[in-house]
Biopython code that builds the backbone (N, CA, C, O; Angstrom):
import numpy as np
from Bio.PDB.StructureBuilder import StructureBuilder

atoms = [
    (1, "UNK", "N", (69.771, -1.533, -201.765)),
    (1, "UNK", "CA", (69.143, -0.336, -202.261)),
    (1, "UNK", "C", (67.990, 0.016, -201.320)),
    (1, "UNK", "O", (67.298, -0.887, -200.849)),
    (2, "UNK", "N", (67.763, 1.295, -201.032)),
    (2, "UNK", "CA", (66.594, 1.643, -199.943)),
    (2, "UNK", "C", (65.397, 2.178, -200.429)),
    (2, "UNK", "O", (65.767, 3.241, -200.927)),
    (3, "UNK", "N", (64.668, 2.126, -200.526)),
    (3, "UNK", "CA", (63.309, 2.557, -200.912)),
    (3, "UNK", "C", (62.746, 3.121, -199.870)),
    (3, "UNK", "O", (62.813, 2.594, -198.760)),
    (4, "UNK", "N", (61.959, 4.557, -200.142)),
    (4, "UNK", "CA", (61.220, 5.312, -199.072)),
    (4, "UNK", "C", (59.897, 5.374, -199.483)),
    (4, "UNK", "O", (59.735, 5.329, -200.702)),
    (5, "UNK", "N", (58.719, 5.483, -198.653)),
    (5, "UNK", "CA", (57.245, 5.515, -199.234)),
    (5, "UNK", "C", (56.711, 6.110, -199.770)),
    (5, "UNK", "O", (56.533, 7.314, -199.582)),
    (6, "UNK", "N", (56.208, 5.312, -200.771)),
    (6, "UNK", "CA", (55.703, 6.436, -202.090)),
    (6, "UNK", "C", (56.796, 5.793, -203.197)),
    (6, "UNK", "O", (56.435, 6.008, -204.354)),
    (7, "UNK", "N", (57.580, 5.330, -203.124)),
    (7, "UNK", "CA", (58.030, 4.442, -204.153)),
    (7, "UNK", "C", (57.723, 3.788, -205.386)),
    (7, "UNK", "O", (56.519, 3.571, -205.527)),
    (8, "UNK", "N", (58.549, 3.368, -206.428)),
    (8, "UNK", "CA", (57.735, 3.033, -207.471)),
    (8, "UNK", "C", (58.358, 1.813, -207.620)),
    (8, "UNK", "O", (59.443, 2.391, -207.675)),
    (9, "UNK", "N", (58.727, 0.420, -207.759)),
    (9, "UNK", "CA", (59.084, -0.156, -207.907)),
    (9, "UNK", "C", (58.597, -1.651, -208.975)),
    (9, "UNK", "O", (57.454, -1.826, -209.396)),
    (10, "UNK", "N", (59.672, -2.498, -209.214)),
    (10, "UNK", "CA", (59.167, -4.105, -209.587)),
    (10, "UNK", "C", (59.157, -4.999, -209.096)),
    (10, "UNK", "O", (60.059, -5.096, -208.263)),
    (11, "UNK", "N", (58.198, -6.251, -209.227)),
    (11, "UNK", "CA", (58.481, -7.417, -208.671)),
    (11, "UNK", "C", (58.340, -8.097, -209.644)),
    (11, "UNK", "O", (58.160, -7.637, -210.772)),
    (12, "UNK", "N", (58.422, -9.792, -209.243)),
    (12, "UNK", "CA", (57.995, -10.791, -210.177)),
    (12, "UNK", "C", (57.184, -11.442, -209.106)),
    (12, "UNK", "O", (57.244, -11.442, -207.876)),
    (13, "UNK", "N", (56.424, -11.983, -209.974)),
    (13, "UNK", "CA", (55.376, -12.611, -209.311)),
    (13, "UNK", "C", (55.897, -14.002, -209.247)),
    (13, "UNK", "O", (57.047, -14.030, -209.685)),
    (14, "UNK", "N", (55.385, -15.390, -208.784)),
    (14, "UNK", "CA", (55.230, -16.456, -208.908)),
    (14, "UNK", "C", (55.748, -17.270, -210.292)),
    (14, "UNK", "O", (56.493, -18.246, -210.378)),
    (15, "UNK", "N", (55.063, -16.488, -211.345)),
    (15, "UNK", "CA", (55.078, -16.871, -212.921)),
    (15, "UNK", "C", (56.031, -16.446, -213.362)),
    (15, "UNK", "O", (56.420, -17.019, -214.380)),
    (16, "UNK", "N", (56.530, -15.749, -213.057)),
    (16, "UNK", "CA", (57.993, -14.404, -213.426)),
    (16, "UNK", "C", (57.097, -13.173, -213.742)),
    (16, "UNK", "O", (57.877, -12.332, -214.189)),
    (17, "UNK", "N", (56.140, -12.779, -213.731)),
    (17, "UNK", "CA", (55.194, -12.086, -214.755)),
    (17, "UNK", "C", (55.893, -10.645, -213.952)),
    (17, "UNK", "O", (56.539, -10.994, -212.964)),
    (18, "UNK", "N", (55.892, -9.522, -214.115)),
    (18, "UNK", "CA", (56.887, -8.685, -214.131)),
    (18, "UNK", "C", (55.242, -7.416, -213.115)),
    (18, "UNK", "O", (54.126, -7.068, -213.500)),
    (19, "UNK", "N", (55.696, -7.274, -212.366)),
    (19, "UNK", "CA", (54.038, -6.415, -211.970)),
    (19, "UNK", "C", (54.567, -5.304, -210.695)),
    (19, "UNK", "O", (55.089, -5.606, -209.621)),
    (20, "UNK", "N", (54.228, -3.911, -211.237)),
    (20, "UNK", "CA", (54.754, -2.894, -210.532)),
    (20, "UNK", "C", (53.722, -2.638, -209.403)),
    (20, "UNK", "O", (52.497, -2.578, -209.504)),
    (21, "UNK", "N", (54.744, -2.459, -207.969)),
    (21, "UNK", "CA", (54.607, -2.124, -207.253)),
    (21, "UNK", "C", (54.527, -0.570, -205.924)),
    (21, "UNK", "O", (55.072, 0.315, -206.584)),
    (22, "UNK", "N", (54.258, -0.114, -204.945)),
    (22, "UNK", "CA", (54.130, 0.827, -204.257)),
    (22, "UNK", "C", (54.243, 0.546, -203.339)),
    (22, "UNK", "O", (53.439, -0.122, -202.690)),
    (23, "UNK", "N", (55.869, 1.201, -202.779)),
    (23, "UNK", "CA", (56.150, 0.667, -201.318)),
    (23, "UNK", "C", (55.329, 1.925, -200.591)),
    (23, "UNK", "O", (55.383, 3.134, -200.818)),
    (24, "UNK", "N", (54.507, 1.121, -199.580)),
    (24, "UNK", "CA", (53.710, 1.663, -198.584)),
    (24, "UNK", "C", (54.584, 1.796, -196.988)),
    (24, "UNK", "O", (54.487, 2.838, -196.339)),
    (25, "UNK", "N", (55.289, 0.797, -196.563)),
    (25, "UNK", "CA", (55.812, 1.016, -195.502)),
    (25, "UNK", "C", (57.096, 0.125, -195.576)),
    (25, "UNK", "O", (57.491, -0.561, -196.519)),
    (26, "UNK", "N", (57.670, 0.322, -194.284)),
    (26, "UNK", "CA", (58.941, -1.024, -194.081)),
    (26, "UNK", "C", (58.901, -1.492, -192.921)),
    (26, "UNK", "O", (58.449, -0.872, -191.958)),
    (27, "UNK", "N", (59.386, -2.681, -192.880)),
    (27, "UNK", "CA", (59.090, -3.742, -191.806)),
    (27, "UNK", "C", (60.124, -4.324, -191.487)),
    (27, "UNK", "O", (60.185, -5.400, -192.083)),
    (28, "UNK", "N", (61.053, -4.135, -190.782)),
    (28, "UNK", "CA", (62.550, -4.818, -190.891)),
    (28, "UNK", "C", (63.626, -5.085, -191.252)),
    (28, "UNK", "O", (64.527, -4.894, -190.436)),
    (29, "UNK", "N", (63.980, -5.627, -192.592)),
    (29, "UNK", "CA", (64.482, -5.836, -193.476)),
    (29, "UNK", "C", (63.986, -6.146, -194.662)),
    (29, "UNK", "O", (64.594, -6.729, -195.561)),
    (30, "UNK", "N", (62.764, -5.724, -194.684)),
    (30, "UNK", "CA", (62.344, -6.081, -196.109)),
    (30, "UNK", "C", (61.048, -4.494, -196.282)),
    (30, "UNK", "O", (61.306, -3.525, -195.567)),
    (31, "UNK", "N", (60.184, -4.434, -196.927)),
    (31, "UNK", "CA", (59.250, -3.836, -197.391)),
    (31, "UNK", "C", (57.777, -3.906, -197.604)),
    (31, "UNK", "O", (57.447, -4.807, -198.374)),
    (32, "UNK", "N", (56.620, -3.046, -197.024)),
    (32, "UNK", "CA", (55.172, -3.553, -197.238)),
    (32, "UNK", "C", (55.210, -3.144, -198.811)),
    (32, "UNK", "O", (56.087, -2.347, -199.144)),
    (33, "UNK", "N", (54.202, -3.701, -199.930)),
    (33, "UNK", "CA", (54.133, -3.217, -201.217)),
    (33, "UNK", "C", (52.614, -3.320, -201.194)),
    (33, "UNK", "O", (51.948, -4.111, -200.526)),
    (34, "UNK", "N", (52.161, -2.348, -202.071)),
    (34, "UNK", "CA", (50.981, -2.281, -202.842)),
    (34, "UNK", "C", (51.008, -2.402, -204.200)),
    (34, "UNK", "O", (51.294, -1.566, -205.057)),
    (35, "UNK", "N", (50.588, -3.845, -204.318)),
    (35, "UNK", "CA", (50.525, -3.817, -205.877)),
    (35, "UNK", "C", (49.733, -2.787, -206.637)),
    (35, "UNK", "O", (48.627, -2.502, -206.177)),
    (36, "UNK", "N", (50.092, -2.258, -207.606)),
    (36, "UNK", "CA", (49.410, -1.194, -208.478)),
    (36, "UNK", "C", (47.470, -2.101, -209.422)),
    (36, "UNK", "O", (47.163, -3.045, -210.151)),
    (37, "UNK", "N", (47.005, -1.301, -208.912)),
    (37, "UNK", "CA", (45.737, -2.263, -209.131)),
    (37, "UNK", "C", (44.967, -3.397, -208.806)),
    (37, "UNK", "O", (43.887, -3.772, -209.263)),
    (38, "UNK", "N", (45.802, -3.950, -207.821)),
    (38, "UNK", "CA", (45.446, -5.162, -207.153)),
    (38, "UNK", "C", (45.370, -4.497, -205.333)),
    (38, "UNK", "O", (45.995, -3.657, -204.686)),
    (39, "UNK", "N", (44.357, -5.342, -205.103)),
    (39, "UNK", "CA", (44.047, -4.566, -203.786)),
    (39, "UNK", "C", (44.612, -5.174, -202.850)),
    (39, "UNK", "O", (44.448, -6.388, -202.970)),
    (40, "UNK", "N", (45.489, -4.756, -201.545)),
    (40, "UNK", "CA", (45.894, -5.761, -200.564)),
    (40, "UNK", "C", (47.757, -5.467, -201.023)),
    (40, "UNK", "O", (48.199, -5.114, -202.116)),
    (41, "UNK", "N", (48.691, -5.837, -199.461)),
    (41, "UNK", "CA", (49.502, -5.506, -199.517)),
    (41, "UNK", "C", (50.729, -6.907, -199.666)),
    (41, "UNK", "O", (50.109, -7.970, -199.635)),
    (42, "UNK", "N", (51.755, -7.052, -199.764)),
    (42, "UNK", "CA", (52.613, -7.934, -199.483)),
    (42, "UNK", "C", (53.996, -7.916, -199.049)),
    (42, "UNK", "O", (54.023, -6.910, -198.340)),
    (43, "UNK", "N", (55.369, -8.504, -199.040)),
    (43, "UNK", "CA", (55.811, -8.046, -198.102)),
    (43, "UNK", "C", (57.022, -8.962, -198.602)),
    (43, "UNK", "O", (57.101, -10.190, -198.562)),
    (44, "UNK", "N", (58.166, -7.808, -199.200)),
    (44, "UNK", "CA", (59.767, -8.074, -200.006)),
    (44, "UNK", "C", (60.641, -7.687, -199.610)),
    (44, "UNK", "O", (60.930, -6.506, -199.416)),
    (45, "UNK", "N", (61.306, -8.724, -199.390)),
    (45, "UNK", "CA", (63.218, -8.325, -199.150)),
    (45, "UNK", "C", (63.395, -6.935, -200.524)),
    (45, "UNK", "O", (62.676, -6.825, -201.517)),
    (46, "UNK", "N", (64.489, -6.102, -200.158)),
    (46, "UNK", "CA", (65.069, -5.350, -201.431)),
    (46, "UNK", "C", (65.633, -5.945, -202.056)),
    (46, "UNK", "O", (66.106, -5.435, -203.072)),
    (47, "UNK", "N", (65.850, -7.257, -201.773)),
    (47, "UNK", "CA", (66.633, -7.885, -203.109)),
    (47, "UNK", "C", (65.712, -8.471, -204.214)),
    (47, "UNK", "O", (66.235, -8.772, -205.287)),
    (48, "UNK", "N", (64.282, -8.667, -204.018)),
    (48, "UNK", "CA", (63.405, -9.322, -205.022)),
    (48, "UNK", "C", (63.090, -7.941, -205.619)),
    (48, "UNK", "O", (62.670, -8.162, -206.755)),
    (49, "UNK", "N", (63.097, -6.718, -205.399)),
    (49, "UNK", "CA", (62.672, -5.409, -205.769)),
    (49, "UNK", "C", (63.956, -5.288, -206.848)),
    (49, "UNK", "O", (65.149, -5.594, -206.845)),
    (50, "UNK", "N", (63.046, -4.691, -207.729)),
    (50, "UNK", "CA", (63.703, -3.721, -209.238)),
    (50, "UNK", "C", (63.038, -1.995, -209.512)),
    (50, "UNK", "O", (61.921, -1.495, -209.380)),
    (51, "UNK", "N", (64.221, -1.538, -209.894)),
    (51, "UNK", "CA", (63.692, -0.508, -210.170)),
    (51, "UNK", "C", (63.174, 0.115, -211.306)),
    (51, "UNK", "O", (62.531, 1.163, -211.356)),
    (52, "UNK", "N", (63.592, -0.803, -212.428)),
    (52, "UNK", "CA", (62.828, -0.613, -213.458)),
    (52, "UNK", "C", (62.271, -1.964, -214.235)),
    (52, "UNK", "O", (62.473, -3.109, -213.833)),
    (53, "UNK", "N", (61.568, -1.627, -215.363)),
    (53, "UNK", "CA", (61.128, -3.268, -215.615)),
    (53, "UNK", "C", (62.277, -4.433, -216.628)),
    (53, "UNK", "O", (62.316, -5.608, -216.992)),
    (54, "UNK", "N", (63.244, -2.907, -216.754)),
    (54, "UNK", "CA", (64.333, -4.046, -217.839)),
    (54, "UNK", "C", (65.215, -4.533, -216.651)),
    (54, "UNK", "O", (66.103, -5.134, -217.255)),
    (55, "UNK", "N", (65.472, -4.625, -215.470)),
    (55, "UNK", "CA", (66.084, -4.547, -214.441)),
    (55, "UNK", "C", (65.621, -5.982, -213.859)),
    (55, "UNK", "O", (66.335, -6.944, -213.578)),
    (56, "UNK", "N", (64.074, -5.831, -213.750)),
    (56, "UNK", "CA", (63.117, -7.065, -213.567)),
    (56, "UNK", "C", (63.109, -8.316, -214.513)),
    (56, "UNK", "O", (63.064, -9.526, -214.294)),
    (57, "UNK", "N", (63.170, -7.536, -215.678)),
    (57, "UNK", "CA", (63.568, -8.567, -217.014)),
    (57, "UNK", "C", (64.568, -9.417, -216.688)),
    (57, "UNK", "O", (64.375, -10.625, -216.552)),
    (58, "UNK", "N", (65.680, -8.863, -216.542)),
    (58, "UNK", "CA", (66.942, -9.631, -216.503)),
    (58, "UNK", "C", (67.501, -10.468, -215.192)),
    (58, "UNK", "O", (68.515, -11.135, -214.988)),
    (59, "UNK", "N", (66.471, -10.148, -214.489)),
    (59, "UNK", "CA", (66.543, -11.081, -213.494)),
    (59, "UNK", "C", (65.559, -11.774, -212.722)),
    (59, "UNK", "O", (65.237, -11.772, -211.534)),
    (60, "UNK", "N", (65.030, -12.595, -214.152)),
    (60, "UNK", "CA", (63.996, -13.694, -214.650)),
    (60, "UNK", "C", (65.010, -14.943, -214.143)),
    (60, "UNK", "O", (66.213, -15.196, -214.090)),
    (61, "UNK", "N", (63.924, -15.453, -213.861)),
    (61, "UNK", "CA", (64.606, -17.316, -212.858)),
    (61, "UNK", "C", (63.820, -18.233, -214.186)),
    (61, "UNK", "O", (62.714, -17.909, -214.618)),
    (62, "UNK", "N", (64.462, -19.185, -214.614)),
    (62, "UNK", "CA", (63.749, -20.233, -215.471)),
    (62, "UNK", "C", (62.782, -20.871, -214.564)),
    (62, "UNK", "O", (63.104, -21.595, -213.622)),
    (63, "UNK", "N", (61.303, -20.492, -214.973)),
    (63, "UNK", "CA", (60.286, -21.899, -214.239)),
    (63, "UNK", "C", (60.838, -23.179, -214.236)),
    (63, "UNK", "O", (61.676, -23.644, -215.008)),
    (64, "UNK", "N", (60.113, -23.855, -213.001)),
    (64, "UNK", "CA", (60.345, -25.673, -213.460)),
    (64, "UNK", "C", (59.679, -26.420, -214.745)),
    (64, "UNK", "O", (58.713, -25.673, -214.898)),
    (65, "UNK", "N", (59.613, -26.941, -215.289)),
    (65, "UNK", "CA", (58.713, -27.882, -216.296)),
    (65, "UNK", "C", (57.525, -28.116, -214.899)),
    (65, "UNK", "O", (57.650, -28.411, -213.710)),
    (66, "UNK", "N", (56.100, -27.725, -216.024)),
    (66, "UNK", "CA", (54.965, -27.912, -215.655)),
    (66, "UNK", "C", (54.838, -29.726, -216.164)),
    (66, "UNK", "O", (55.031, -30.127, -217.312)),
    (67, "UNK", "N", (54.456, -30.628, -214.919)),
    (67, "UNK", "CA", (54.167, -32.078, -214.670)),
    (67, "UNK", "C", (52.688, -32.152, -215.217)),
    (67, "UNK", "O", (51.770, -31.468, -214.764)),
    (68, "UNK", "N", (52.555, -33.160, -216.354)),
    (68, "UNK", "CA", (50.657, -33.561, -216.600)),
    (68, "UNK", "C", (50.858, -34.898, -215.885)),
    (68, "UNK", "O", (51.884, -35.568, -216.002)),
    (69, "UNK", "N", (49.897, -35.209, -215.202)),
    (69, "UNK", "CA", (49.494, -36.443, -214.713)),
    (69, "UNK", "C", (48.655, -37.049, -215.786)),
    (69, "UNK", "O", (47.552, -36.755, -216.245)),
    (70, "UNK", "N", (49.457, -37.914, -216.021)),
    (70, "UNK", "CA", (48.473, -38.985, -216.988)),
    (70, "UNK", "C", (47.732, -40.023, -216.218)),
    (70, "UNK", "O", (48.404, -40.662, -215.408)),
    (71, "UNK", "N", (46.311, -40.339, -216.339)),
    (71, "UNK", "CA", (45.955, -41.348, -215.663)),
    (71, "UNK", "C", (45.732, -42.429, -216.178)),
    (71, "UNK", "O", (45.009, -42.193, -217.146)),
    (72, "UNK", "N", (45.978, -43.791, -216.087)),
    (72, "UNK", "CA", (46.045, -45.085, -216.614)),
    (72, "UNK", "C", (44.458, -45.449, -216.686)),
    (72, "UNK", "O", (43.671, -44.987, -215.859)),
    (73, "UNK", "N", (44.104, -46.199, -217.603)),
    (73, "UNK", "CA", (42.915, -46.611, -217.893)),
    (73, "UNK", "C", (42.153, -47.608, -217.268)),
    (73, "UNK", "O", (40.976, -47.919, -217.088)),
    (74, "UNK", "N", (43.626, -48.097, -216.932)),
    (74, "UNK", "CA", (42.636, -49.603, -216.180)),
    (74, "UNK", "C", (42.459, -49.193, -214.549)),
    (74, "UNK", "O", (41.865, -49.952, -213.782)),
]
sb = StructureBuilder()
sb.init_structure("model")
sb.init_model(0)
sb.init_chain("A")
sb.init_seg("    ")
for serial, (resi, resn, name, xyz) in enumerate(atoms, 1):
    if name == "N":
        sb.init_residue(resn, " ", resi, " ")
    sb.init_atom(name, np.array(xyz, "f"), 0.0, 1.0, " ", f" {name:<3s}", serial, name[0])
structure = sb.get_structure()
């Protein structure tokens, strides 16, 4: 899918957390983005890009299990 600048798009973040984006330019094969409210740019294949947020929804990755380190007493 191609996106031109001025775009409105989705990503997932790290967390899955779902956070719309503004393609600013393109770079190769992938895309510069401006996150909406967050200052500073980053930089996506079109395949991590959605175009809407139920789109983004459904292609949620299960996190790993978060590890507690227990520390031994002695």
């Amino acid at each position: 899918m191609t996106y031109v600048r001025g775009d409105s798009c989705y990503i997932l973040d790290e967390e899955n957390n779902i956070i719309m984006a503004k393609v600013v330019g393109r770079k190769g094969n992938g895309y510069l983005l401006e996150r909406v409210g967050i200052c500073g740019t980053l930089f996506k294949e079109a395949k991590a890009m959605f175009r809407s947020e139920e789109e983004a929804e459904m292609n949620k990755k299960p996190l790993p299990p978060k590890i507690k380190v227990q520390l031994s007493d002695y």
